[in-house]
C-alpha positions as CSV (number, residue, x, y, z in Angstrom):
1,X,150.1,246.2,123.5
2,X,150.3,247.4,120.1
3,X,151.6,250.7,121.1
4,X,154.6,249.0,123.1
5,X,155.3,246.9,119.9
6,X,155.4,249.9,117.5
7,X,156.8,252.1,120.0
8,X,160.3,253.8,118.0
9,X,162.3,252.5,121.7
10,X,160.8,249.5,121.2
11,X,161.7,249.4,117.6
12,X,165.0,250.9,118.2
13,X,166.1,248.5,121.3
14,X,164.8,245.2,119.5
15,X,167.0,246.3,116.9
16,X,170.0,246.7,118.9
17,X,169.8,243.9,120.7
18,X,169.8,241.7,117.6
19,X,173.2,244.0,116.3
20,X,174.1,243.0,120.1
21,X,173.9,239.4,119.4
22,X,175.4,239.1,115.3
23,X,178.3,241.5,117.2
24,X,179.0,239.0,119.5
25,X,178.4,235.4,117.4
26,X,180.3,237.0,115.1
27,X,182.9,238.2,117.1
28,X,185.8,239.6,115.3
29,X,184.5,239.0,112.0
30,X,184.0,243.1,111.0
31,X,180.4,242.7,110.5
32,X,178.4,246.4,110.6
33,X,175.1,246.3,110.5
34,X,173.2,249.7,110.3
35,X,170.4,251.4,111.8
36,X,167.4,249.1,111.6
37,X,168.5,246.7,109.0
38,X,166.3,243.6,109.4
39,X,168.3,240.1,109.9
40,X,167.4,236.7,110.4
41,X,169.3,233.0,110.1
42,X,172.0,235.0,108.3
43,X,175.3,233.1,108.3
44,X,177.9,236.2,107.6
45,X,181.8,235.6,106.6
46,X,183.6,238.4,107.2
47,X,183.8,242.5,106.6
48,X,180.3,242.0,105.5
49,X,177.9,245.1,105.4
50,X,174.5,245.7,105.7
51,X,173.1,249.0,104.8
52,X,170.0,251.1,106.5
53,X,166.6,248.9,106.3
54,X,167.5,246.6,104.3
55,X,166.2,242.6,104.6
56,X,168.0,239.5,104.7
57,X,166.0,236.0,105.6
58,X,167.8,232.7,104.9
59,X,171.2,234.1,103.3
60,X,174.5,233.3,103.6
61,X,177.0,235.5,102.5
62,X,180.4,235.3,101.6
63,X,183.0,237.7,102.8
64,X,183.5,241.2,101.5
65,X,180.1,241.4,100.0
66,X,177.5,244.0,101.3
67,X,174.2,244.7,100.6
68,X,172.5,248.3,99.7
69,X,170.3,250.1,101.5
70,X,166.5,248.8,101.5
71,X,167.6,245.7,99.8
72,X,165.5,242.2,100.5
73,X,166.9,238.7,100.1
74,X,165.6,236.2,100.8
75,X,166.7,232.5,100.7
76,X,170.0,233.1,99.0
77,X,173.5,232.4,98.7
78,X,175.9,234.9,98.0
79,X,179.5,234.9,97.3
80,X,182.4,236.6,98.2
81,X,183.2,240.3,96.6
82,X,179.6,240.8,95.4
83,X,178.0,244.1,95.7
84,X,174.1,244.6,95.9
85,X,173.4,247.6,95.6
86,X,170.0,249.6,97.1
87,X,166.7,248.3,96.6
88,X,167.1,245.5,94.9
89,X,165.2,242.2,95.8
90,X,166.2,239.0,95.6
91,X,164.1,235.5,95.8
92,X,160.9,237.4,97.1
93,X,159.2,234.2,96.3
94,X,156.8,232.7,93.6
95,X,153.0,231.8,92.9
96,X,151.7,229.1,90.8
97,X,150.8,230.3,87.3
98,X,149.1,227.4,85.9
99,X,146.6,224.2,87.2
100,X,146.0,226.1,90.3
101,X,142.9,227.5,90.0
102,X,144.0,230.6,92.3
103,X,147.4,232.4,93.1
104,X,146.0,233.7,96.4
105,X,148.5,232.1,98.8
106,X,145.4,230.2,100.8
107,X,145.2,227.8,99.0
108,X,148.6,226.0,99.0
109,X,151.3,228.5,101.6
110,X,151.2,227.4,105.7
111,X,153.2,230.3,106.1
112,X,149.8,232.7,106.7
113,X,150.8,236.0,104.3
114,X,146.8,236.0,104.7
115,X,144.4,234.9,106.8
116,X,143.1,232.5,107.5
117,X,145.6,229.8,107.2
118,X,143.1,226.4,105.2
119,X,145.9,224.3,104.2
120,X,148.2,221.7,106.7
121,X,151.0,221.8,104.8
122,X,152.4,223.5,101.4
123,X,151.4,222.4,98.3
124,X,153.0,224.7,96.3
125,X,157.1,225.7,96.3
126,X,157.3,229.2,96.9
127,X,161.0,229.8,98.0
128,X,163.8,228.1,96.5
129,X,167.4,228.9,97.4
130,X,169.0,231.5,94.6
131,X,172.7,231.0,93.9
132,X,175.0,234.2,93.3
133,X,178.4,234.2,92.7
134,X,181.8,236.0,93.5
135,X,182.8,239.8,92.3
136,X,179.0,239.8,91.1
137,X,177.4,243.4,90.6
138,X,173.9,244.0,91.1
139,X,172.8,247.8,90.4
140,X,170.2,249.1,92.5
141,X,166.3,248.1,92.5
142,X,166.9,244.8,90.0
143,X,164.6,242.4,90.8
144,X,166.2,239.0,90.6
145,X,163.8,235.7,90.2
146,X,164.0,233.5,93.1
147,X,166.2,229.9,92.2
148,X,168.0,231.4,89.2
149,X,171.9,231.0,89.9
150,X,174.2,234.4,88.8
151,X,177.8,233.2,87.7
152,X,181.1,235.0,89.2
153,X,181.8,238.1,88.1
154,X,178.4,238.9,86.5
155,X,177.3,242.7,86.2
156,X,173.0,243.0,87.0
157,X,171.9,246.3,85.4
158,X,169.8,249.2,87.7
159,X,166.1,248.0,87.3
160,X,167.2,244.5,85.5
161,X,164.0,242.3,86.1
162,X,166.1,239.0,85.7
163,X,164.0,236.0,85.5
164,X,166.9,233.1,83.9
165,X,170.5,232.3,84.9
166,X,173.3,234.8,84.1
167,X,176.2,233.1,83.0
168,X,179.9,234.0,84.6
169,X,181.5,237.6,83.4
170,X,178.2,238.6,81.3
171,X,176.5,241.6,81.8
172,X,172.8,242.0,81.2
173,X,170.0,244.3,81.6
174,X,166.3,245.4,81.2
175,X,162.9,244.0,81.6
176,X,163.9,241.0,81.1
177,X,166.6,241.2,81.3
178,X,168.7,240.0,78.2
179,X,172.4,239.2,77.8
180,X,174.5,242.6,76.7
181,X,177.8,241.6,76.2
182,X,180.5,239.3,78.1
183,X,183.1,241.4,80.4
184,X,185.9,239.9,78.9
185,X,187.2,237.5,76.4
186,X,186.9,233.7,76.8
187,X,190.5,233.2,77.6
188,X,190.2,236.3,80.2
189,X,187.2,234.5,81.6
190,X,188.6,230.9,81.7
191,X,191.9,232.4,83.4
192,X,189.9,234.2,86.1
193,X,188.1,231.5,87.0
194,X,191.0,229.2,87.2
195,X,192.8,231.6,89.3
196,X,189.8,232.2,92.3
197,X,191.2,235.3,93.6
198,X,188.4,235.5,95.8
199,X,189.6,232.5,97.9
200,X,192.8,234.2,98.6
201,X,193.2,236.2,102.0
202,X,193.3,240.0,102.4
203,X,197.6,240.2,102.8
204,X,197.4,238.3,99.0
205,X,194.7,241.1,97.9
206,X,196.7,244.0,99.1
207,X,200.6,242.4,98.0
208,X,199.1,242.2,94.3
209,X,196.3,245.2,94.8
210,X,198.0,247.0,91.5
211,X,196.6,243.6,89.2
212,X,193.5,244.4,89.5
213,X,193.9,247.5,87.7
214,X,193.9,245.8,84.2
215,X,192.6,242.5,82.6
216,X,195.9,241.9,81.0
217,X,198.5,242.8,83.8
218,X,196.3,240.2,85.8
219,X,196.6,237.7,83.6
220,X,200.3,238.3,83.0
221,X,201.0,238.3,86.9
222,X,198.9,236.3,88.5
223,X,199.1,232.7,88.0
C-alpha cells in the first residue's frame, strides 16, 4: 500500500487531478499551477501563479499575485499584485513559549504533528490568519511570523525573519527584521493609497501602463 501511495504515477496523477479540478472551479480565471505544487481550500482570483512545489493551506489570494517556487503559506490572506518570491514561508504556525510546561505539540494541538494524539481539543492557538497587502514584495526564503499583517506596497527583504507588522510602503530586512526606510514620501504614500490602483481592471492598467514608470508622473496623472 505504501508503495502505490509514493508511487511517482501516483504522485504525478493525484497531482493532476487536483490541477484538473482548480482548472475547472476556476474556469476562466488564468490560474497555472505547476508541476507538483501542493494546494488545498485555496480561494484564487485571477492570473494567479503558483510555482514548482510550493504550499498553500488556507489562503486566499488576490489577483495577479503569484507565489515562488517551494514557498509555504499557510492560513493567509494575500492581496492583489503581491509577489512571493521562492522559499519563503509564511504563518508556519506557533508554540507556546511561556506557562506551558512543554512546546511539544502533545500537549495542547488535536491536529496529530506527533503521535499519539492526548488532548480532545486545542488548548493552545497555533495558526492565526496573516494579513498581506496589495503590490507587496517578499524576496525569497523570508520567513514571515504567523498573524502579523504586511501593509500595501511593502518590500520583505531575501532572508527577512519578520516577526511584527510592516507598515504600508516600508521596506525592512534582516533577522529581525527592522524597518530600512519608507518607499516613498508621506504625500506619495497617502496619494497611492487613496488612488487603489489595484482595484482597477486590466484595460485601466494597460491605458495608463506608462504611470507606473515614475512616482511623480503617477501622481500627476492619476487621480
Amino acid at each position: 500500500m505504501e508503495f502505490l501511495i509514493k508511487n511517482p504515477i501516483t504522485i504525478w496523477l493525484r497531482w493532476w487531478l487536483k490541477v484538473l479540478f482548480h482548472k475547472i472551479k476556476f474556469s476562466g480565471r488564468h490560474i497555472h499551477l505547476e508541476y507538483l505544487s501542493e494546494i488545498k481550500q485555496v480561494q484564487f482570483s485571477e492570473y494567479n501563479t503558483i510555482r514548482k512545489y510550493a504550499r498553500l493551506r488556507d489562503v486566499s489570494i488576490g489577483k495577479h499575485s503569484y507565489v515562488g517556487r517551494e514557498s509555504q503559506v499557510y492560513h493567509a490572506q494575500i492581496g492583489a499584485f503581491t509577489c512571493i518570491g521562492p522559499e519563503v514561508i509564511i504563518g508556519p504556525g506557533e508554540h507556546p513559549t511561556k506557562d506551558f510546561v512543554s512546546s511539544h505539540p502533545m500537549f495542547y494541538s488535536t491536529l496529530a504533528q506527533s503521535n499519539p494524539v492526548i488532548v480532545h481539543k486545542n488548548r493552545f492557538e497555533e495558526f492565526s490568519t496573516t494579513h498581506i497587502g496589495n503590490d507587496v514584495w517578499i524576496g525569497a526564503r523570508a520567513i514571515l511570523k504567523t498573524g502579523i499583517t504586511v501593509g500595501n506596497g511593502a518590500i520583505i527583504a531575501a532572508g527577512a525573519v519578520v516577526a511584527k507588522d510592516v507598515e504600508p510602503y516600508s521596506i525592512v530586512g534582516g533577522i529581525p527584521a527592522k524597518h530600512i526606510r519608507y518607499r516613498f514620501t508621506q504625500e506619495q504614500i497617502t496619494h497611492l493609497q487613496k488612488t487603489q490602483w489595484w482595484n482597477r481592471d486590466l484595460n485601466w492598467l494597460i491605458e495608463h501602463k506608462d504611470e507606473f514608470l515614475h512616482i511623480q508622473t503617477f501622481m500627476d496623472r492619476v487621480k
